[in-house]
C-alpha positions in Angstrom: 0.0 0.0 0.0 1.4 3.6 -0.6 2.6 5.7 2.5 0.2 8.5 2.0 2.8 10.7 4.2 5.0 10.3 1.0 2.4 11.1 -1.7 3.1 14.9 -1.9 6.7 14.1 -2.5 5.7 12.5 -5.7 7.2 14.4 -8.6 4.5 16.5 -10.5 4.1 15.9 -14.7 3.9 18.6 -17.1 0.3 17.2 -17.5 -0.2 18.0 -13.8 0.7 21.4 -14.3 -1.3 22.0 -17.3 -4.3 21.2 -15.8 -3.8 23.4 -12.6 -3.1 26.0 -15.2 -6.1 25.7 -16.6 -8.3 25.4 -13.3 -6.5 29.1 -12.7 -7.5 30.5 -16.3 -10.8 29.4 -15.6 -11.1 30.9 -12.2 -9.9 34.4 -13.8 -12.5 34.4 -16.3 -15.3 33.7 -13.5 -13.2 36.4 -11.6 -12.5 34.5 -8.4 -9.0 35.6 -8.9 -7.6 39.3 -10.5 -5.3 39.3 -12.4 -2.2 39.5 -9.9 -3.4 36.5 -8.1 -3.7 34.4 -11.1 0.2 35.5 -12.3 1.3 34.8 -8.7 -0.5 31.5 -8.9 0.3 30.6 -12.3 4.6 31.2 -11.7 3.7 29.4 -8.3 2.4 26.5 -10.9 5.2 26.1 -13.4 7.7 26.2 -11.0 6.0 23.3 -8.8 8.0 20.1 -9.1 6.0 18.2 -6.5 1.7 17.0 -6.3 2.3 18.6 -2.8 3.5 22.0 -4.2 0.5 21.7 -6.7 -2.1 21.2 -4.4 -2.6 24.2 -1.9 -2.3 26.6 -5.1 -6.0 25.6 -6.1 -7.1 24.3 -2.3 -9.7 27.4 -2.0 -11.3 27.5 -5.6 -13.8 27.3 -6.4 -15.8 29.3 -3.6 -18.3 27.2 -1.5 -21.3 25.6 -2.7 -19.8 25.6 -6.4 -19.1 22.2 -8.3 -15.2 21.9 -7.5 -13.1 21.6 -10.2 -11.0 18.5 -10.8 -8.0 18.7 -8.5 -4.5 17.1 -9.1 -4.4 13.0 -9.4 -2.1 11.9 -6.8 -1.9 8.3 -8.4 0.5 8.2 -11.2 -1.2 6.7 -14.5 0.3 4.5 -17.0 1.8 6.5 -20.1 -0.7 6.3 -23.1 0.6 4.7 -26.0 2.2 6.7 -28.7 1.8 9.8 -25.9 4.5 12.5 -26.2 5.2 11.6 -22.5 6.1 8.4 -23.5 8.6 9.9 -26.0 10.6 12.3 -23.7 12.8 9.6 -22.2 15.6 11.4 -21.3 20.0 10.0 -21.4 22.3 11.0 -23.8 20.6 10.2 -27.4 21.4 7.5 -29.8 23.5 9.5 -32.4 25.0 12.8 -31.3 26.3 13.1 -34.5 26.4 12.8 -38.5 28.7 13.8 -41.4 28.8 13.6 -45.2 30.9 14.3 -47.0 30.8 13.6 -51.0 28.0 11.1 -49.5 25.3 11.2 -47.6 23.5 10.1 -43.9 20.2 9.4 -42.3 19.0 9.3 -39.0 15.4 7.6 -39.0 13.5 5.3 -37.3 13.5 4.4 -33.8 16.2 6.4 -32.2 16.6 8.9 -29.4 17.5 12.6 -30.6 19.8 13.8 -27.9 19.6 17.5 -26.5 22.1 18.4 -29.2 22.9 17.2 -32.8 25.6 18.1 -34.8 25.6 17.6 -38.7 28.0 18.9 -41.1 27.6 18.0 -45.5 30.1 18.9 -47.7 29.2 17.9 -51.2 26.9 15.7 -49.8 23.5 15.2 -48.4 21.4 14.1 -45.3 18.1 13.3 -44.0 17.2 13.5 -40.5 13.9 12.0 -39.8 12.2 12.6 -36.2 8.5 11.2 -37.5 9.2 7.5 -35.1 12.3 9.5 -32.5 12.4 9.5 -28.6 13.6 12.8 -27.6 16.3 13.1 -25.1 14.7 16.4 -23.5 11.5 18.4 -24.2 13.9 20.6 -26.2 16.4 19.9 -28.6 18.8 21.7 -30.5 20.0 20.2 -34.3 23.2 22.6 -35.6 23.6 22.2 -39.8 26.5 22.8 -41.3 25.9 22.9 -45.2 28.4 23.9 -47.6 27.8 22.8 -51.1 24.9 20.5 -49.7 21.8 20.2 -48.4 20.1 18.4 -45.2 16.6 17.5 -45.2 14.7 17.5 -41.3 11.4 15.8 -41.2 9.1 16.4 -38.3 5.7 14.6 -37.0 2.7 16.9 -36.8 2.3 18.4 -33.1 6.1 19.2 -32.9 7.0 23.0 -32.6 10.1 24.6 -34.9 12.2 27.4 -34.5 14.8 28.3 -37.2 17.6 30.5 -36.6 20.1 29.5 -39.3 22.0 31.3 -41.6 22.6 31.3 -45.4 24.7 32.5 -47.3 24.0 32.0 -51.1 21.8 29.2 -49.8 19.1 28.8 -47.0 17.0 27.6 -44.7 13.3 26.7 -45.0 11.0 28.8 -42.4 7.8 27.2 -43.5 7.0 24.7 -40.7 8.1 28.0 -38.1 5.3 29.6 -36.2 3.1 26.5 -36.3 2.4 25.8 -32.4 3.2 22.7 -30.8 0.7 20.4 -29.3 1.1 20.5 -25.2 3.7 18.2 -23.7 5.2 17.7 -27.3 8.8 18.5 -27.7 10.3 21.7 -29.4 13.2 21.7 -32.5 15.5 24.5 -32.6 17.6 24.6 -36.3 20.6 26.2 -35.8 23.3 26.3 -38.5 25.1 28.1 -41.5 24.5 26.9 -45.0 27.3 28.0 -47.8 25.9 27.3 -51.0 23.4 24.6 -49.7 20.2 25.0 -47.9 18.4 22.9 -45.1 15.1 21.8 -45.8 11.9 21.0 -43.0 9.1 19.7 -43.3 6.3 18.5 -41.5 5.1 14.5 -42.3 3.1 11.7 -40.8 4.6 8.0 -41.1 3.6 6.2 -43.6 1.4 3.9 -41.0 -0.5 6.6 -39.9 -0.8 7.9 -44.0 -2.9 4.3 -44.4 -4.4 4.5 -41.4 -5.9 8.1 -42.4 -6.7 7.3 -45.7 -8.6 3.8 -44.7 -10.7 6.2 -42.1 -11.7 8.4 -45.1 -12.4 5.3 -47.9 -14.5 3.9 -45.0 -16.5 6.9 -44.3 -16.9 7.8 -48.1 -18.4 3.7 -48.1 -20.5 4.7 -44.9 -21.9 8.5 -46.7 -22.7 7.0 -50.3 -24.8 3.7 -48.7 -26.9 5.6 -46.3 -28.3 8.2 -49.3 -31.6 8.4 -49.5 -32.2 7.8 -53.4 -31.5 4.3 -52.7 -29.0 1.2 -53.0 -28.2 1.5 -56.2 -27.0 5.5 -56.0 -24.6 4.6 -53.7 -23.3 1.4 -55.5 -22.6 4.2 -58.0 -21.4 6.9 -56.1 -19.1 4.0 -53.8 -17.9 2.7 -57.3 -16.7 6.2 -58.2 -14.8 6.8 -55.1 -12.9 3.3 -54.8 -11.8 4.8 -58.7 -10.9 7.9 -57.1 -9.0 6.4 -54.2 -7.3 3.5 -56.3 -6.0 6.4 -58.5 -4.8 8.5 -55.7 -3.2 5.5 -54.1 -1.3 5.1 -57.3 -0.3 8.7 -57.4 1.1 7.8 -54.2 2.7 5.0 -54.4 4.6 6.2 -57.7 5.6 9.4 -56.0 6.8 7.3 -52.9 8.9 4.7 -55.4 10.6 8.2 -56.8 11.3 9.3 -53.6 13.0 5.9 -52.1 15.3 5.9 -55.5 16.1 9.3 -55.2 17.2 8.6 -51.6 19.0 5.5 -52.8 20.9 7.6 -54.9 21.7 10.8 -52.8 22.2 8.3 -49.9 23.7 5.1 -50.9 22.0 1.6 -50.3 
């Protein structure tokens, strides 16, 4: 049985904090707190490392004979699969490192991106792929170093991306910046010089997830066109239609991923 004495020393999530936060934000809309209440409260929050630090900050809201708001969990929960929890792990990352030169390198897969990453391409190429990565902190840092080459960094949706590189006579891609991250997810910083070459983001899902999308809409388009109300035989029309749709689309794909794997066989090597 757990010593409840020892509960309030538990260490507090990032989870735990949001939703204190958001017990606050609600209480300053209602206007149980002003507005230097709810800063003192909220710094007091984000600078809580224990449930027992947590708790007295929301101990008197709301006021009496009001449906309390849910307080802090002091029973640690099993990580959700595929949680960004689960993919903050921590240690020193897998690869700390990667250079090409006249060649190429990939990072991708299952691997943990450490704090920092250093890459360097010199008439050469490389692909750094965090769509599957563990992530050594909830912020890491990637420093390119292109000259006369290029780096391509793929991120999973829900990731934030700050770019800060510099290029001379090349560049670095600022599309994917200013899209903000889901909560708990981790942040990218792109640090770097590029001489010549350019670093390129950009912002994919796995190909598992891909199918799993796509079957959700061929299944709902199925659904739509044999529920209409003209009958059966509309929507043995309209379902024929979209599986011709889909089938093309899914070969549009699948040519466009064959292109892409023997383009990366070639920058890349087998």
């Amino acid at each position: 049985m757990t010593d409840d004495a020892a509960v309030p020393e538990l260490r507090a999530s990032d989870a735990d904090r949001e939703r204190v936060a958001e017990v606050l934000r609600d209480a300053l809309a209602e206007g149980r707190l002003d507005m230097e209440e709810f800063e003192e409260r909220l710094e007091a929050t984000y600078k809580a490392r224990t449930y027992g630090e947590l708790t007295p900050i929301t101990r008197d809201l709301p006021a009496a004979g009001v449906t309390p708001p849910p307080v802090v969990s002091l029973v640690k929960e099993p990580v959700q699969s595929g949680s960004w929890a689960g993919r903050i792990v921590g240690g020193e990352g897998s690869s700390t490192w990667a250079v090409a030169v006249m060649s190429g390198f990939q990072r991708k897969g299952r691997w943990t991106v450490p704090k920092v990453f250093n890459c360097f391409a010199f008439w050469g190429g490389g692909e750094i792929d965090l769509r599957e990565a563990n992530f050594a902190d909830h912020e890491v840092e990637i420093n390119c170093v292109a000259i006369m080459g290029g780096m391509n960094i793929i991120v999973p949706p829900g990731v934030e991306v700050v770019v800060r590189g510099i290029g001379i006579m090349g560049g670095f891609d600022h599309s994917e910046e200013g899209v903000p991250g889901e909560p708990g997810a981790p942040r990218v910083i792109v640090n770097g010089f590029a001489f010549w070459g350019g670093v390129g983001i950009e912002r994919k899902v796995t190909k598992e997830e891909r199918r799993r999308l796509k079957e959700e809409r061929r299944q709902g388009k199925l659904d739509r066109g044999a529920g209409h109300p003209l009958g059966e035989g509309f929507g043995d029309h309209r379902r024929m239609l979209e599986e011709h749709r889909e089938w093309r689309r899914d070969m549009h794909e699948q040519r466009r991923e064959r292109h892409r794997e023997r383009r990366d066989r070639r920058r890349y090597g087998d």
